[in-house]
C-alpha positions as CSV (number, residue, x, y, z in Angstrom):
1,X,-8.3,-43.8,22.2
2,X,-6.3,-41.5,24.8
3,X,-4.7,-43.1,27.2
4,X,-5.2,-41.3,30.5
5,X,-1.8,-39.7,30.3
6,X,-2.4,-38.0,27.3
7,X,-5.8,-36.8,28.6
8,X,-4.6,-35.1,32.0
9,X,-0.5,-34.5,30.9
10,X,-0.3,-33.5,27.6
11,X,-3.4,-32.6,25.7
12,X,-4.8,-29.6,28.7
13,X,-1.3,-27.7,28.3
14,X,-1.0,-27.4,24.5
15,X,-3.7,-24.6,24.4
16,X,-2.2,-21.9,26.8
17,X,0.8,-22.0,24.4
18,X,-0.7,-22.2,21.4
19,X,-2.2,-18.5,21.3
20,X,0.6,-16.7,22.3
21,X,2.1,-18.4,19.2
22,X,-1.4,-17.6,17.1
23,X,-0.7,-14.1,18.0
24,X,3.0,-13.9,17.1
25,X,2.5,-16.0,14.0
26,X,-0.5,-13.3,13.2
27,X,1.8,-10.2,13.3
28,X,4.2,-12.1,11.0
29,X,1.9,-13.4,8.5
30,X,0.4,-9.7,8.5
31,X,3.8,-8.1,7.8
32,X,4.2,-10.7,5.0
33,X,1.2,-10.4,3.4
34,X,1.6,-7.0,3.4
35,X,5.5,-7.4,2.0
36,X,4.0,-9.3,-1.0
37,X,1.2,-6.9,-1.9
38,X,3.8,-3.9,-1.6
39,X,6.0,-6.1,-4.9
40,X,3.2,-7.6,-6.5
41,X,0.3,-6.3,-6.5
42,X,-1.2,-3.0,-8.2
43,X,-4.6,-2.5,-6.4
44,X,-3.8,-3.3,-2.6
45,X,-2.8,-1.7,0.5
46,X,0.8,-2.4,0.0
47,X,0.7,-1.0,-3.3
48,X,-1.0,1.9,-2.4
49,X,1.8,2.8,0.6
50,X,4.5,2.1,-1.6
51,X,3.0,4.6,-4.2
52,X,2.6,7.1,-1.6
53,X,6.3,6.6,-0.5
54,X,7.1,7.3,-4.3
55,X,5.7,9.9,-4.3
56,X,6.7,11.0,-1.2
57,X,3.0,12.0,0.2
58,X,3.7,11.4,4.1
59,X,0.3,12.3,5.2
60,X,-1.0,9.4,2.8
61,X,2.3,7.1,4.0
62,X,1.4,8.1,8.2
63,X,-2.4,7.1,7.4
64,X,-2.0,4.0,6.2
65,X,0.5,3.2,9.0
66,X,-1.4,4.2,11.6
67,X,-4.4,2.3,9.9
68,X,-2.5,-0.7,10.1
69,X,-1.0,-0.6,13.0
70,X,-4.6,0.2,14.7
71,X,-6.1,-3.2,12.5
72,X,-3.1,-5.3,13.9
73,X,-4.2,-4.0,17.3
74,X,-7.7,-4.5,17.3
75,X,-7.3,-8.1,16.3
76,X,-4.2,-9.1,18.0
77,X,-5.6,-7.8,21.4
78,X,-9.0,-6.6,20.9
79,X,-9.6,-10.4,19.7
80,X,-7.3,-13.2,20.2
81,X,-6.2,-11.8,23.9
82,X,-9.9,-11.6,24.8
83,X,-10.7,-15.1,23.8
84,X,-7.6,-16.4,25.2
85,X,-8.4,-14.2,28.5
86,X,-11.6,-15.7,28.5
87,X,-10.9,-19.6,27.9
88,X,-8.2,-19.5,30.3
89,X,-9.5,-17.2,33.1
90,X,-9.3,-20.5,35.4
91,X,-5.5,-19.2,35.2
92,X,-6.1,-16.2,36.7
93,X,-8.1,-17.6,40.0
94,X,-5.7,-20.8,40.1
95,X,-2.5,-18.2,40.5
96,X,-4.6,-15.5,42.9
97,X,-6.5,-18.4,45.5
């Protein structure tokens, strides 16, 4: 059972830190992920980039770039900003009385 200085102190200030850490730890598990697919894989994304760098086909190496880069952003701020925007928009009126 929580004492009451768990419950007031500790446990309401652990969720505005944790999603700025859930994003960050998002784009790095992304870029790994990717990393691994790119030297193990033969039917992935990462594969398929590194074939197109092989074969030096920029269009094809650009594309799958910006696809990336526009999935990343979609659910790094499209999603997880929005949900932490919305749990926490007590912030937002707390700082602006």
């Amino acid at each position: 059972m929580p004492t009451v200085f768990e419950d007031r102190i500790h446990l309401p200030t652990i969720p505005p830190c944790f999603f700025p850490g859930a994003r960050l730890a998002f784009g790095f598990g992304w870029r790994v992920s990717l990393v691994a697919e790119t030297l193990g894989s033969s039917s992935s994304v990462g594969y398929r980039l590194r074939q197109a760098a092989d074969l030096i086909q920029t269009g094809r190496v650009c594309a799958w770039m910006i696809t990336l880069v526009v999935m990343m952003a979609a659910i790094g701020i499209g999603m997880l900003r929005r949900l932490e925007n919305y749990l926490f928009r007590w912030k937002k009126e707390a700082e602006n009385p």
